[in-house]
Structures are given as C-alpha cells and as structure tokens.
DSSP file (Angstrom, degrees, kcal/mol; ACC not computed):
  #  RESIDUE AA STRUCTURE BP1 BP2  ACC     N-H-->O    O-->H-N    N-H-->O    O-->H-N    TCO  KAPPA ALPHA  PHI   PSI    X-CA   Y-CA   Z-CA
    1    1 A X              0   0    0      0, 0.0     2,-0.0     0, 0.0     0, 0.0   0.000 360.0 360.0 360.0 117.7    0.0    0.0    0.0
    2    2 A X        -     0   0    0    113,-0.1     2,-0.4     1,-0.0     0, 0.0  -0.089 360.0-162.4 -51.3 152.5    1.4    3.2   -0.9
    3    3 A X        -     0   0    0    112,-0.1     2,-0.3     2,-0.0   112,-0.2  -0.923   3.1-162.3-137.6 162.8    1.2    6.3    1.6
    4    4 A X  E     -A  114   0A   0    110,-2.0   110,-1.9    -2,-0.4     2,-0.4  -0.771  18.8-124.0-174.0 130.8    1.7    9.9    0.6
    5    5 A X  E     -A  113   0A   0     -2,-0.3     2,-0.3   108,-0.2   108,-0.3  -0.497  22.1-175.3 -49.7 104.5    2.5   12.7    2.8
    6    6 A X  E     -A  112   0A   0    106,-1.9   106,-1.9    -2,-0.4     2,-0.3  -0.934  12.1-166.8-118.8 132.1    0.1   16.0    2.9
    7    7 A X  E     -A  111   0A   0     -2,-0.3     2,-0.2   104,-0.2   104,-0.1  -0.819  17.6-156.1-120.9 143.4    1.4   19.1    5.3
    8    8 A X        +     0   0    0    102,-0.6   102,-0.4    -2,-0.3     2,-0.2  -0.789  42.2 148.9-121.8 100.6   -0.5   21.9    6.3
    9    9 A X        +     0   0    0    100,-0.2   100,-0.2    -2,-0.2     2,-0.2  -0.408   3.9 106.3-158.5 153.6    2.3   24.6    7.1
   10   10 A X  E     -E  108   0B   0     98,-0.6    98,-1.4    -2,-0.2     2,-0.4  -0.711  54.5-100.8 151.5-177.1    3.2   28.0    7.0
   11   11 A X  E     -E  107   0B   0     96,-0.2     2,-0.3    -2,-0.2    96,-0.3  -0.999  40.9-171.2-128.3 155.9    3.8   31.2    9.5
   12   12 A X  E     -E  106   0B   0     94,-3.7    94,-1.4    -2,-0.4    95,-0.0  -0.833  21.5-124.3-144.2 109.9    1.0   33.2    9.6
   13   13 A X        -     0   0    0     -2,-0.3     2,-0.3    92,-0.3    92,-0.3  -0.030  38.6-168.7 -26.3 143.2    0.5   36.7   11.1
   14   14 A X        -     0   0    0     90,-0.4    90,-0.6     2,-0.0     2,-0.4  -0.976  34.1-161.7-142.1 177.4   -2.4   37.1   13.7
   15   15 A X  E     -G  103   0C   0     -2,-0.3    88,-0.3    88,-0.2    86,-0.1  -0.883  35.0-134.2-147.7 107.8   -4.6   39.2   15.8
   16   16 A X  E     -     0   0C   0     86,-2.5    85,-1.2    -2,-0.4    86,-0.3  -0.270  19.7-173.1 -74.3 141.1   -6.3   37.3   18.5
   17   17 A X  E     -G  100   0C   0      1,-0.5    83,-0.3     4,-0.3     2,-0.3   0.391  62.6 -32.5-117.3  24.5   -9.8   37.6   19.2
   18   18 A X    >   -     0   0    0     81,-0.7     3,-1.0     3,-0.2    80,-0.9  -0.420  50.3-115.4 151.0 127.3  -10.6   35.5   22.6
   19   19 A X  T 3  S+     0   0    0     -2,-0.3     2,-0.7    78,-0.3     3,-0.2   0.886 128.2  38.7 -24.0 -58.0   -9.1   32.2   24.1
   20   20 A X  T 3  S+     0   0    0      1,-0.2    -1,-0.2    -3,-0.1    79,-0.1  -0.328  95.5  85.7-123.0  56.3  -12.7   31.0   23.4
   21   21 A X  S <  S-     0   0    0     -3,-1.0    -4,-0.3    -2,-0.7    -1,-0.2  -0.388  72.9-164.6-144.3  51.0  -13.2   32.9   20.1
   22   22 A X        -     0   0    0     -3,-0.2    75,-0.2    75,-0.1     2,-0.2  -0.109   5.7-161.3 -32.1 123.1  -11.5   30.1   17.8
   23   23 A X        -     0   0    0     73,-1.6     2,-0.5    34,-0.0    73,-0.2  -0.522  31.3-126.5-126.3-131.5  -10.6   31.0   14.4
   24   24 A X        -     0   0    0     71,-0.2    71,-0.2    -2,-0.2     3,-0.1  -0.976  29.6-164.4-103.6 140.0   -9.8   29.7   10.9
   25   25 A X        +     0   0    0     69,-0.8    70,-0.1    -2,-0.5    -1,-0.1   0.593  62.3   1.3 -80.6 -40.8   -6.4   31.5   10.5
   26   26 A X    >   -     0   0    0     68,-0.4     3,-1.0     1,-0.1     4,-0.2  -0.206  58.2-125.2 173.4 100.9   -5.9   30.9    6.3
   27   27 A X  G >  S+     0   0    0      1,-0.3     3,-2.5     2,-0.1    -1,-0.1   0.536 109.3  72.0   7.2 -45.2   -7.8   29.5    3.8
   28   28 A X  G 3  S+     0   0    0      1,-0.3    -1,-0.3    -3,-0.1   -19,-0.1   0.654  86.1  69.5 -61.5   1.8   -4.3   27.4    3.2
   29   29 A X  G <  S+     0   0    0     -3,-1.0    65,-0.6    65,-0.1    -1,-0.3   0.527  78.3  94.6-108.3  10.8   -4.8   25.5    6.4
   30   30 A X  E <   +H   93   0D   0     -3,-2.5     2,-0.3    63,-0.2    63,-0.3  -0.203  46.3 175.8 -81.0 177.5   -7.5   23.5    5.4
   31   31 A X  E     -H   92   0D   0     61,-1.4    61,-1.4     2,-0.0     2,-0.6  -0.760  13.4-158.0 178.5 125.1   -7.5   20.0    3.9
   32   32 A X  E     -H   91   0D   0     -2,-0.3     2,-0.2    59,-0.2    59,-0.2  -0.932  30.7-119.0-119.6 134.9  -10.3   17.2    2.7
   33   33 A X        -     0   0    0     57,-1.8    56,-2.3    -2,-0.6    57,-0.1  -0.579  36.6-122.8 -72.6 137.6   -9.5   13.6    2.5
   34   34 A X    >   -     0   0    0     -2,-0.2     3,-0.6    54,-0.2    55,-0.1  -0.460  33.0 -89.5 -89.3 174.2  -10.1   13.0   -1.1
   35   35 A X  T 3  S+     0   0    0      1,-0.2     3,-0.1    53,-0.1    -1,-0.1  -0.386 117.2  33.1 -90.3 151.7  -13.0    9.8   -2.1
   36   36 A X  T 3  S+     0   0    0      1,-0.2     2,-0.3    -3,-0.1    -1,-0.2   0.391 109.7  75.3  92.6  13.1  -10.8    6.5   -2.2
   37   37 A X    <   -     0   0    0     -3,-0.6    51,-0.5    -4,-0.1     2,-0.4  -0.788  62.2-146.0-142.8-175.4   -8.2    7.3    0.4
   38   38 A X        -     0   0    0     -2,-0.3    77,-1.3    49,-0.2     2,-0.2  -0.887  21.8-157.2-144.0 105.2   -8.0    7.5    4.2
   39   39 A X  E     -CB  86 114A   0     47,-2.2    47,-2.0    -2,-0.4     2,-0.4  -0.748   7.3-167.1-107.4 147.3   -5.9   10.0    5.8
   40   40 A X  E     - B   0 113A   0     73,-1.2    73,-1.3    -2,-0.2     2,-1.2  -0.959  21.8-117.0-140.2 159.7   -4.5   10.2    8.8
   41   41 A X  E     + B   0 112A   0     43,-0.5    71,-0.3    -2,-0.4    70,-0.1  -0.565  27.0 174.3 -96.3 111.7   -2.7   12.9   11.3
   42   42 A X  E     -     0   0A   0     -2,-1.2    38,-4.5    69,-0.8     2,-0.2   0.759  60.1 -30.0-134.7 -87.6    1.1   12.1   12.2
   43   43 A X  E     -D   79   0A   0     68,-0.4    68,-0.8    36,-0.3     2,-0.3  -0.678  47.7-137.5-118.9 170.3    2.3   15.1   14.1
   44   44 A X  E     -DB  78 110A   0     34,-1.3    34,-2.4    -2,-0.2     2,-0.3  -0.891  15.9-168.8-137.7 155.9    1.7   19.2   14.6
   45   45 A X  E     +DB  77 109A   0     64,-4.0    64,-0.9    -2,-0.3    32,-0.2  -0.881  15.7 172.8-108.4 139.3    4.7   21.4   15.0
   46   46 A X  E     -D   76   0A   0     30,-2.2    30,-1.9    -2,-0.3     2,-0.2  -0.861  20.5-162.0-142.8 170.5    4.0   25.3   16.1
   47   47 A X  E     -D   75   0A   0     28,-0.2    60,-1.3    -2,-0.2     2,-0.6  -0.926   9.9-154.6-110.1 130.1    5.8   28.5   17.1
   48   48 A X  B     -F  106   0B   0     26,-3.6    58,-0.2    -2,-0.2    26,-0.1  -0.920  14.3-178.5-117.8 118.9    4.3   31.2   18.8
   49   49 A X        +     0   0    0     56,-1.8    -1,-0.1    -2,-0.6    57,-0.1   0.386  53.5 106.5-108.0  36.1    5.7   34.6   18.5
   50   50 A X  S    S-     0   0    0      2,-0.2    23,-1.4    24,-0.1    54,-0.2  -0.001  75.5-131.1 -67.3 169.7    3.2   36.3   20.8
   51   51 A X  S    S+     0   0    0     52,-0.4     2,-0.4    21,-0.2    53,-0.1  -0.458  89.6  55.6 -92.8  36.4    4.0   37.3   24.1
   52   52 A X  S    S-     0   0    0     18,-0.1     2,-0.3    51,-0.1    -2,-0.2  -0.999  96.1 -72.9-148.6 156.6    0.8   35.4   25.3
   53   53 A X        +     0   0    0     -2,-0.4     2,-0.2    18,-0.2    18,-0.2  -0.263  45.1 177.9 -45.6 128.3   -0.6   32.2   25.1
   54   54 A X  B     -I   70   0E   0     16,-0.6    16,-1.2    -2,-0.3     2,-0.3  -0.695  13.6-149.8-121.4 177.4   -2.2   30.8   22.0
   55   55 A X  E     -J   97   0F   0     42,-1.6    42,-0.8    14,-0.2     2,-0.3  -0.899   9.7-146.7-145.6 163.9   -3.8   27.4   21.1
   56   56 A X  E     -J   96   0F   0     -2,-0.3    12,-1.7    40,-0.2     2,-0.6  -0.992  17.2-152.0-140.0 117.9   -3.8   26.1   18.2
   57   57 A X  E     -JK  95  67F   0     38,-3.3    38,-3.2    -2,-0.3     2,-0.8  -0.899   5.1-154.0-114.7 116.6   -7.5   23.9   17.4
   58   58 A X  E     -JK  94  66F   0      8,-1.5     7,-1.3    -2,-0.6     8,-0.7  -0.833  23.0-158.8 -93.6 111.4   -7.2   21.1   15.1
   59   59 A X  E     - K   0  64F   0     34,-2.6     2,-0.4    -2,-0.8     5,-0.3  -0.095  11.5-163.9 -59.0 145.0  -11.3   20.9   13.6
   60   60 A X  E >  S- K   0  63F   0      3,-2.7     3,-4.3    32,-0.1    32,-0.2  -0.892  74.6 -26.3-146.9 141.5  -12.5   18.1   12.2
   61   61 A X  T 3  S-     0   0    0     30,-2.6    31,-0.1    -2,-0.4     3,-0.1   0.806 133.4 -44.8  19.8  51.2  -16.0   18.7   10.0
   62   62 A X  T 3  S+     0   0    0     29,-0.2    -1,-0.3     1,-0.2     2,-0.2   0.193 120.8 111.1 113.9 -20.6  -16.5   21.7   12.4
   63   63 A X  E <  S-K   60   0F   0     -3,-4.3    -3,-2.7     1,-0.1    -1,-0.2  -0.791  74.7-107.3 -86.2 124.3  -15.5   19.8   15.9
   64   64 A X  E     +K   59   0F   0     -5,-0.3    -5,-0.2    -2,-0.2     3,-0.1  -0.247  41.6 166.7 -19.7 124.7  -12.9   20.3   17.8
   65   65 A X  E     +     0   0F   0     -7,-1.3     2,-0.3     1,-0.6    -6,-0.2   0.676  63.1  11.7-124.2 -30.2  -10.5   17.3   17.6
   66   66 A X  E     -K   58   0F   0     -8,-0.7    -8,-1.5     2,-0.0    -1,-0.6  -0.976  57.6-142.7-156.6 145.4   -7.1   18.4   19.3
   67   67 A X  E     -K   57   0F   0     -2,-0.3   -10,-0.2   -10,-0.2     2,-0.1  -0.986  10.7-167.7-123.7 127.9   -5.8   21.3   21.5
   68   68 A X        -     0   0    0    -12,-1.7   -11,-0.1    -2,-0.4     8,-0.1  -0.629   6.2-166.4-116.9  57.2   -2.3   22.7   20.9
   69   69 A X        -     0   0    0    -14,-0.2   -14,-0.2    -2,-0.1     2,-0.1  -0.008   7.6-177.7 -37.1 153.8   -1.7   24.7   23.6
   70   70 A X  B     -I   54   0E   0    -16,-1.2   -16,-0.6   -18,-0.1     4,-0.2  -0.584  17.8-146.6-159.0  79.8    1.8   27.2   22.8
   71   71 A X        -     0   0    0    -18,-0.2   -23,-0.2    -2,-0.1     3,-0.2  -0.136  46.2 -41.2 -67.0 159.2    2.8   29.3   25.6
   72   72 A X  S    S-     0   0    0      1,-0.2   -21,-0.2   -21,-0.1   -24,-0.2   0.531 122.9 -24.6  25.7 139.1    4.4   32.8   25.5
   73   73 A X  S    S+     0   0    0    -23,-1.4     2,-0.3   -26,-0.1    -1,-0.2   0.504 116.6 120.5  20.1  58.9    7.3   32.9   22.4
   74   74 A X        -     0   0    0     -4,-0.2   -26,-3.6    -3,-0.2     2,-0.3  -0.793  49.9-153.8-144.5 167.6    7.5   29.0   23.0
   75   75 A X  E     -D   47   0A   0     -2,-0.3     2,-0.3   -28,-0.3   -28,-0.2  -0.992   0.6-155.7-160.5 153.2    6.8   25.9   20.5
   76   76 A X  E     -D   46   0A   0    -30,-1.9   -30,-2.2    -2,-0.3     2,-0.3  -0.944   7.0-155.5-141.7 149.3    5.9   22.7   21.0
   77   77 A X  E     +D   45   0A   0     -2,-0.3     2,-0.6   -32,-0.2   -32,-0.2  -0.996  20.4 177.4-127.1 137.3    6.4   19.3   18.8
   78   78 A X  E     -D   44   0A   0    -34,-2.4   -34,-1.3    -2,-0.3     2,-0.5  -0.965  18.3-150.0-142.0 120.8    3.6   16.3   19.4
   79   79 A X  E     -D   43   0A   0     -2,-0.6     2,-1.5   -36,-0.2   -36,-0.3  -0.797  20.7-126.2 -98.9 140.7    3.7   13.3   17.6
   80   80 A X        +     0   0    0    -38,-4.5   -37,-0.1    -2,-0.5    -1,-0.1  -0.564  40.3 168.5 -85.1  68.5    0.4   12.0   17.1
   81   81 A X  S    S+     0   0    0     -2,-1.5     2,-0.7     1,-0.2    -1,-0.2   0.964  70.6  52.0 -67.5 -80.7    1.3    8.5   18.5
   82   82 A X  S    S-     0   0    0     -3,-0.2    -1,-0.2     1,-0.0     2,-0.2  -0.433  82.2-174.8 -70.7 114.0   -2.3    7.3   18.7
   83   83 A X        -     0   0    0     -2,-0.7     2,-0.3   -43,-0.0   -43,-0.1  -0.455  12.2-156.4-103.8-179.9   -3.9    8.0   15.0
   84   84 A X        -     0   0    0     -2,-0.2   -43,-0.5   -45,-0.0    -2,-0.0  -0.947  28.3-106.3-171.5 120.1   -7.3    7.6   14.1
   85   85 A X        -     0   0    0     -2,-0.3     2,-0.4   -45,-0.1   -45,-0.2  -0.262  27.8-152.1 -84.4 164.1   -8.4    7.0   10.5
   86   86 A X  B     -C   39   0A   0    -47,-2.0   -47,-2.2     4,-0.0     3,-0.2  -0.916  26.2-122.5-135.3 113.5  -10.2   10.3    8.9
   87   87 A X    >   -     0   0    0     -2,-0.4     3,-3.3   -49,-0.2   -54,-0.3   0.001  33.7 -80.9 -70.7 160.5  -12.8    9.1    6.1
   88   88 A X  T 3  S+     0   0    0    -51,-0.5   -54,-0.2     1,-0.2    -1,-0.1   0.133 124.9  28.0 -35.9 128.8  -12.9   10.1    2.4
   89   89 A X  T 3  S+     0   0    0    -56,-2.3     2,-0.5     1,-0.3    -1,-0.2   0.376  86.1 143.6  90.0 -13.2  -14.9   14.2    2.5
   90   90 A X    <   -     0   0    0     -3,-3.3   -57,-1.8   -57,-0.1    -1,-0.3  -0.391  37.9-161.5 -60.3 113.6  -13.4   14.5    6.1
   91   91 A X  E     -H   32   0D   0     -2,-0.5   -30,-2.6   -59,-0.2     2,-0.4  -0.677  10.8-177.9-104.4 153.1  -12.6   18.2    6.1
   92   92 A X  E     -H   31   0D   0    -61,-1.4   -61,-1.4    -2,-0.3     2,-0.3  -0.958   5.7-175.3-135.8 154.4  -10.1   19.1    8.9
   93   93 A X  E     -H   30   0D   0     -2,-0.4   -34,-2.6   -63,-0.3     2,-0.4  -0.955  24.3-122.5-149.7 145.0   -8.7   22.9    9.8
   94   94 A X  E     -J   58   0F   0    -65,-0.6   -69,-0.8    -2,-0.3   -68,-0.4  -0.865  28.5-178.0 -94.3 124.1   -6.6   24.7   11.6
   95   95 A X  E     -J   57   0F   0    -38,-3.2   -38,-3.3    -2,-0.4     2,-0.5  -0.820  14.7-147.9-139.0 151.4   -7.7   27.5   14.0
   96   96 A X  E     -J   56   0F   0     -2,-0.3   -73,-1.6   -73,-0.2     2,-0.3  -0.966  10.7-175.0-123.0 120.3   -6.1   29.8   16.2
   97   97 A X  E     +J   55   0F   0    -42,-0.8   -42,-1.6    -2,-0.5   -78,-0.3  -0.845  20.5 155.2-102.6 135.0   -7.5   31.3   19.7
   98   98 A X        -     0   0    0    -80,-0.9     2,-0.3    -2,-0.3   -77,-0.2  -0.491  45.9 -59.8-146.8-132.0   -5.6   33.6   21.2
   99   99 A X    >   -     0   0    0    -81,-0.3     3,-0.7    -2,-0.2   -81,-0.7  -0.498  62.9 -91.7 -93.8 146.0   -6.1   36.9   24.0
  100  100 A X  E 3  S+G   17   0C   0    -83,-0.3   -83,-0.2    -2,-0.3    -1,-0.1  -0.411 123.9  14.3 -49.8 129.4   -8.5   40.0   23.0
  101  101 A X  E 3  S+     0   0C   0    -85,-1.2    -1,-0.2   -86,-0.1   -84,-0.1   0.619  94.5 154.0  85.2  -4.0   -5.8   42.5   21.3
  102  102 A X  E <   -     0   0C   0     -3,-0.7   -86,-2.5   -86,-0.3     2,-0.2  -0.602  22.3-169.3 -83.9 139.4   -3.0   39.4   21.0
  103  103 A X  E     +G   15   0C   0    -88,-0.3   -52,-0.4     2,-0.0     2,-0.2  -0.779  26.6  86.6-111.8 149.1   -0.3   40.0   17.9
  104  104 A X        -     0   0    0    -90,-0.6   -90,-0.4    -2,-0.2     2,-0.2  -0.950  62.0 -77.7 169.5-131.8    2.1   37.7   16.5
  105  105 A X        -     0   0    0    -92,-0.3   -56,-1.8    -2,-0.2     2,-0.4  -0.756  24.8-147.4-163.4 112.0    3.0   35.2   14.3
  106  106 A X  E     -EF  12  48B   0    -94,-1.4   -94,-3.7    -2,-0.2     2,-0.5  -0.807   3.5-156.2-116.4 150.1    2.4   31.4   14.3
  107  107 A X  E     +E   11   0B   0    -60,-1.3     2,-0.3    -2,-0.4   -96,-0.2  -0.839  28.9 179.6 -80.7  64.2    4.9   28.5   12.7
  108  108 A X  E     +E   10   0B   0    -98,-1.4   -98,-0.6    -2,-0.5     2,-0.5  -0.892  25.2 168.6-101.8 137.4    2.8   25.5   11.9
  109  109 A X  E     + B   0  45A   0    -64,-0.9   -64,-4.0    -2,-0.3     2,-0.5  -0.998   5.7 175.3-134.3 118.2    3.5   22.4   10.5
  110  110 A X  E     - B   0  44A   0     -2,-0.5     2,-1.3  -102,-0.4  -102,-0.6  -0.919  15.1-161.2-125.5 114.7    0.7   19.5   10.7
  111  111 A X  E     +A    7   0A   0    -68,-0.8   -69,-0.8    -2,-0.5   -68,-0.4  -0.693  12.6 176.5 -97.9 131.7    1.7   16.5    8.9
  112  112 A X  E     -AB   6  41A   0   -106,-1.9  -106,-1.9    -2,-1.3     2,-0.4  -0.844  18.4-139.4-108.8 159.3   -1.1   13.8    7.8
  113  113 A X  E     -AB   5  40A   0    -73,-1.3   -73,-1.2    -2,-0.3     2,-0.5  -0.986   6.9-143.8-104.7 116.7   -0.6   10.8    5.8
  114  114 A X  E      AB   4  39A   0   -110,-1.9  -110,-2.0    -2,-0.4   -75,-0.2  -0.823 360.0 360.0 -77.5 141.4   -2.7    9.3    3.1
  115  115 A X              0   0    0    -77,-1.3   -76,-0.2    -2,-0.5    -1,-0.2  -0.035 360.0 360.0-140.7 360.0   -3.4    5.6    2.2
C-alpha cells in the first residue's frame, strides 16, 4: 500500500480575538481527504511569536479534535502516537485562539498521511 504525505504549514501573522473565540487562521490550512483514500494525522509542529498564550485547534468537519496549547514565544512538537483514521470528505482545519488585542505570528507544521 502506498502512503503519501500531505502538510498543512506556514507562519501566519495574527490578531487574536478571545481564548474562546476560535478562528480559521488561512484558507491554506485547510484539507479534505479525497473519495478512495483514508488520511490520517502524524504530528503538529508550532511556534508562537506572541508574548501570550495561544492554542492552536485542530477541527474536524467543524469539531474540535485536538488542542495545541503554545505558551508565550514557545513551541511545541507532538507526535500523534495514537492516530485515528479520517474518512474520504473529512474536512479538517486549523484554527487559532488567542487573547482580546494578541499580535504575532504562528509557525505551523501538521503532517497527515494518506493511504
């Protein structure tokens, strides 16, 4: 069985609106498993260059699936040791909560797998 690697990656300026005022951060962080394949996710990487706490919310079809806390100018690597398959039209995004008034910059790298 063949596998191939799909990242959702970038740094992306932000402007926080609430710890519990998730949002989608940039169109590029989105991702649907395409019909005939099974995906699943591997690891997340981030950077925060806030001076505050951030989180980083991986969605799945609209749900919360994972919280990536990333305190103050800090980064964090979590390999996704227990995986969990995500079926064909499963749309997953990445969304960023941060502080009222919060500026920075986030690093992320989320690797998934296909088979």
């Amino acid at each position: 069985m063949r596998s191939v690697p799909r990242f959702l990656q970038g740094i992306y300026r932000f402007e926080g609106k609430g710890l519990d005022q998730p949002f989608l951060l940039d169109a590029g962080l989105t991702y649907t498993v395409p019909d005939g394949t099974v995906a699943q996710p591997v690891y997340f990487r981030g950077g925060n260059a806030a001076p505050d706490l951030i989180c980083v919310i991986l969605m799945r079809d609209g749900s919360p699936m994972r919280y990536f806390p990333i305190g103050a100018k800090g980064d964090v690597h979590v390999p996704l040791r227990v995986v969990e398959d995500l079926e064909p039209g499963t749309a997953i995004e990445l969304h960023l909560a941060a502080p009222v008034g919060a500026t920075g910059a986030l690093v992320v790298d989320l690797g998934l797998v296909e088979v």
